[in-house]
C-alpha positions as CSV (number, residue, x, y, z in Angstrom):
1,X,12.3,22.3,20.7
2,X,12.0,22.6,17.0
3,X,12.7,25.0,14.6
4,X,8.9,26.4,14.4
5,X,8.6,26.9,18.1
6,X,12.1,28.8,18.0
7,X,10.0,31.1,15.7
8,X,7.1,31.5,17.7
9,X,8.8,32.8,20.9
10,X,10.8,35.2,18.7
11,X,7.9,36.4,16.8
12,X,4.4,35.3,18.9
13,X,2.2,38.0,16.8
14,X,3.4,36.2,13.4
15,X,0.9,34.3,11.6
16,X,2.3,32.0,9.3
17,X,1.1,32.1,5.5
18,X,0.0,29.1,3.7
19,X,2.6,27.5,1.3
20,X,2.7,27.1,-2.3
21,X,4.5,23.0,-1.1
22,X,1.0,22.4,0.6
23,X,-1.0,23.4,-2.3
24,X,1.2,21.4,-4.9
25,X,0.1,18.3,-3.4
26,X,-3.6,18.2,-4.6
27,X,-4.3,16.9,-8.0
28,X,-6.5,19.7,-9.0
29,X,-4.6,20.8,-11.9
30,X,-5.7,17.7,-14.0
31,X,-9.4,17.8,-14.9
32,X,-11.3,14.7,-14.0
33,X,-14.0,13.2,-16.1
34,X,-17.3,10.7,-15.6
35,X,-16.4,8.5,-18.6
36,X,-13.8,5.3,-17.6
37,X,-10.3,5.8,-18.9
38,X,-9.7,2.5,-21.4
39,X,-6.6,0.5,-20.5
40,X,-6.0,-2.1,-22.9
41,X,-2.9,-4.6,-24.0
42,X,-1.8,-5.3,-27.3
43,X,1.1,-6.3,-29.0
44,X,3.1,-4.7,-31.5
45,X,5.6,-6.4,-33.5
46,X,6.0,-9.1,-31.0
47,X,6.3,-6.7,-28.1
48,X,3.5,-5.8,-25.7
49,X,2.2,-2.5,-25.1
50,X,-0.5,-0.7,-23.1
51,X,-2.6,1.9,-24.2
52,X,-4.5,4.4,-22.8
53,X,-7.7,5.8,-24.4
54,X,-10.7,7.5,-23.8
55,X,-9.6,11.1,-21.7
56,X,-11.6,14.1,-22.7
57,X,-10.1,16.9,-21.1
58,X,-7.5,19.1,-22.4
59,X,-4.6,17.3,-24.6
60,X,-1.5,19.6,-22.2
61,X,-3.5,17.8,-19.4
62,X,-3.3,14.2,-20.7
63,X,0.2,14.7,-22.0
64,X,0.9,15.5,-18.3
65,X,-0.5,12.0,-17.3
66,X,1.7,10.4,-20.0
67,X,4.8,11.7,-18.8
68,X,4.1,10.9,-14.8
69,X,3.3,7.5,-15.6
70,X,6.5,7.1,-17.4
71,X,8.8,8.3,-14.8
72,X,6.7,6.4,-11.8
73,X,7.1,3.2,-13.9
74,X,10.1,3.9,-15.6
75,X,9.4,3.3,-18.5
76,X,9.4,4.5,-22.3
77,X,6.4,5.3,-24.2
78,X,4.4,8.1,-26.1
79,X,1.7,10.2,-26.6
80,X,-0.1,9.9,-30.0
81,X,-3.3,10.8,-32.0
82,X,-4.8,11.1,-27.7
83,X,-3.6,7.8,-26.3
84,X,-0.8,7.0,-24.3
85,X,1.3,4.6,-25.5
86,X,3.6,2.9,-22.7
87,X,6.2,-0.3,-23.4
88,X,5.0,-3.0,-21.9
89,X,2.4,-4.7,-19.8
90,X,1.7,-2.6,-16.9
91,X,-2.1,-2.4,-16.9
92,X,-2.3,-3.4,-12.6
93,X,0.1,-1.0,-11.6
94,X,-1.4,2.3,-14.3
95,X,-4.5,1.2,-13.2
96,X,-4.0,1.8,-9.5
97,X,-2.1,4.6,-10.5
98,X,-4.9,6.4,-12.3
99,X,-7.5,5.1,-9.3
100,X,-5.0,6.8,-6.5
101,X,-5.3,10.1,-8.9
102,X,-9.4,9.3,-8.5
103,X,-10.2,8.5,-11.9
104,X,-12.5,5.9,-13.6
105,X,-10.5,3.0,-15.3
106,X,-11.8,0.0,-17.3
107,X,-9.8,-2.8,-18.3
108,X,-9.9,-4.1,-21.7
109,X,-8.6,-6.8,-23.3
110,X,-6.6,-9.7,-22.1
């Protein structure tokens, strides 16, 4: 008998109230758009890089992005003039990333 059941034969008239924990799972608080997401490599003073480019929603929103893909990949990077700019070559796993978040990403380059 878990602790939920314990509760219901104490208090059987209680209905429980939806969580905020539930709600902070859904990825509505980023808006998604119909235009792909560009993911391209470059390199930069001999390093490589990947940038991200083409989000029009709000700038708070996309800075947002930035930092979760840093700390998933852990990783350094930026956010400048509306791209991301992330150290190193990680276009497979940001793009599966973006696709699990359900937006539209197109590779370019390399």
């Amino acid at each position: 008998m878990d602790l939920k059941d314990q509760l219901k034969n104490l208090f059987p008239d209680h209905v429980p109230e939806p969580s905020e924990e539930d709600n902070s799972d859904k990825q509505s608080d980023i808006w998604l758009q119909d235009d792909p997401i560009i993911c391209k490599y470059e390199k930069r003073k001999g390093k490589p890089i990947t940038i991200l480019e083409g989000y029009t929603g709000a700038t708070e929103d996309f800075k947002k992005l930035a930092k979760e893909l840093k700390t998933k990949l852990s990783v350094g990077g930026s956010f400048k003039d509306d791209k991301i700019i992330i150290q190193g070559d990680y276009r497979d796993k940001i793009m599966t990333l973006l696709k699990e978040k359900g937006f539209n990403v197109k590779r370019v380059g390399g």
